[in-house]
SEDREN-545974 format. One record per residue: y, x, z of N, C-alpha, C in turn. Coordinates in steps of 0.05 Angstrom, whole numbers, plus 5000, padded with zeros to 4 digits. Layout:
<pts>
YXZYXZYXZ ...
</pts>
This chain:
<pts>
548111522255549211682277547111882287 547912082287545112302294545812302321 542912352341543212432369543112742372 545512882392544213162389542613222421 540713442409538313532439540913632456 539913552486541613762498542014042489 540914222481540414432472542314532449 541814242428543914372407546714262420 547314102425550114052440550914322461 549014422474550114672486550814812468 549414852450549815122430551715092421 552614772406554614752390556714762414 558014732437559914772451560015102460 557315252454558115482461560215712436 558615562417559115742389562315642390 563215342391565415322392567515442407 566515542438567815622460568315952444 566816082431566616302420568616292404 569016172381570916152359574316132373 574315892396576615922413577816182422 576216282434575816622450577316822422 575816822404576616992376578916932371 580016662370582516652365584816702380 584416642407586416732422585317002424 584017192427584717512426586417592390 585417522375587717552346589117482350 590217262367592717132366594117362390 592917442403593417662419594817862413 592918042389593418192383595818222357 596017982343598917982322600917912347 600817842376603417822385604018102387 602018282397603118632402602118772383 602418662366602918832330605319012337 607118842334609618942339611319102356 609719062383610319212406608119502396 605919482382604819692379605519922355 607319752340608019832315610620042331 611619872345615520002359614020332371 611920222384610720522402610620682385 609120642359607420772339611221022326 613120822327615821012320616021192336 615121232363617621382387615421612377 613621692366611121912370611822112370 612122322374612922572364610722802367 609922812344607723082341604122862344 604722622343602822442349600822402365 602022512388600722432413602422252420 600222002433601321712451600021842483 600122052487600422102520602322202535 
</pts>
């Protein structure tokens, strides 16, 4: 059974907290794929202002 330093146990819960974070913004962003895709039709002359 390995002991971890406080140190690497931070690290390793931070790097993990990181990977969480990455996934919910991708998971973010394929939900408004779609909503960005629908916008991407209405364009005309291709300005989105």
């Amino acid at each position: 059974m390995h002991h971890l330093f406080p140190q690497q146990a931070d690290t390793i819960a931070r790097i993990g907290f990181a990977n969480i974070k990455a996934q919910l913004l991708s998971e973010e962003v394929l939900e408004r794929k779609q909503e960005i895709l629908e916008a991407n039709l209405h364009l005309t002359g291709g300005a989105t202002c």
